[in-house]
C-alpha positions, -999 to 999 in steps of 0.1 A, spaced: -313 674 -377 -298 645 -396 -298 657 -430 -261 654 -447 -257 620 -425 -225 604 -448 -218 563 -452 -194 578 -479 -173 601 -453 -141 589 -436 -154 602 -405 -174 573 -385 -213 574 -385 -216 570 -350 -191 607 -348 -217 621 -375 -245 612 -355 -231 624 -322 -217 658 -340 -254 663 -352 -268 664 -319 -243 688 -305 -248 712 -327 -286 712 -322 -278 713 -292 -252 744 -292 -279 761 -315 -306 753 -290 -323 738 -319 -330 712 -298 -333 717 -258 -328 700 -223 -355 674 -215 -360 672 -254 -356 636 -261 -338 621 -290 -350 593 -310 -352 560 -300 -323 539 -313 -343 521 -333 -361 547 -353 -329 570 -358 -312 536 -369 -345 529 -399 -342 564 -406 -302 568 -413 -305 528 -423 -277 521 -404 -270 497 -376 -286 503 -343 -251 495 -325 -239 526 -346 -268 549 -329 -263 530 -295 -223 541 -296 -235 577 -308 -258 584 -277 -230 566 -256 -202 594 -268 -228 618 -263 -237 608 -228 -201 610 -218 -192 641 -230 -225 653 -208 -248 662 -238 -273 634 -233 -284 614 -203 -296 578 -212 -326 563 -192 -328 529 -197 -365 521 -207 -372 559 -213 -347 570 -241 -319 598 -243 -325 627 -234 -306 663 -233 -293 674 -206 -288 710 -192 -251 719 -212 -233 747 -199 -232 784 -219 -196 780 -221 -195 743 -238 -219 749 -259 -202 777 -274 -171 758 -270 -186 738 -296 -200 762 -316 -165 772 -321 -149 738 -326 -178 737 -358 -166 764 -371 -131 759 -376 -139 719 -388 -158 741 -416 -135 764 -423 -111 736 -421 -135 719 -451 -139 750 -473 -100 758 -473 -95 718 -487 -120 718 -508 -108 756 -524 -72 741 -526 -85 711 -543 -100 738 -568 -71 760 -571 -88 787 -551 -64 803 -524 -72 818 -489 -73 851 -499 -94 848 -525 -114 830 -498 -114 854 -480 -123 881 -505 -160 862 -513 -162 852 -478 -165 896 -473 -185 901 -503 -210 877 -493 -211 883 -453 -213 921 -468 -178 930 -449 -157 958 -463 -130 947 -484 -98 936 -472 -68 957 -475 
């Protein structure tokens, strides 16, 4: 689940980490009462400070993903149908947002974008 985890990225590890666990979650890849890692593990494993995995479970318990239980762990809590696909969508378009810089960067515009993006879902072509 934290594969692709980025010290390089402008975007914070604790936001990686956080964004990681909601889309598990929005996948149901991982489910309520599931727990997470401890913070000390996750923190070995991503070799990253444990106060960046502390603020990471600390979004994520505010935005209602996760419930901390001090002594227990973190664990995930029941997330409504409708913010979890509210999520799913918000992935989406941060990976859309992603492909369409990274094509511009390569001189590759939208609708040519657009043109593999049929050809490999296996939509007809665009008119």
């Amino acid at each position: 689940m934290f594969d692709g985890i980025d010290p390089r990225s402008p975007t914070p590890l604790y936001e990686q980490i956080a964004a990681r666990v909601r889309v598990a979650v929005a996948a149901g890849e991982i489910r309520t009462g599931d727990s997470l890692p401890s913070v000390r593990s996750l923190a070995r494993q991503l070799r990253v400070n444990p106060a960046t995995v502390v603020q990471a479970y600390r979004d994520l318990a505010s935005d209602g993903f996760v419930e901390i239980r001090h002594g227990q762990g973190t664990f995930v809590r029941e997330v409504a149908q409708h913010l979890r696909e509210e999520e799913k969508e918000a992935q989406a378009t941060q990976l859309v947002r992603r492909v369409i810089q990274d094509a511009a960067r390569r001189g590759i515009g939208v609708e040519e974008l657009a043109r593999a993006f049929d050809r490999e879902s296996g939509v007809e072509t665009r008119e």
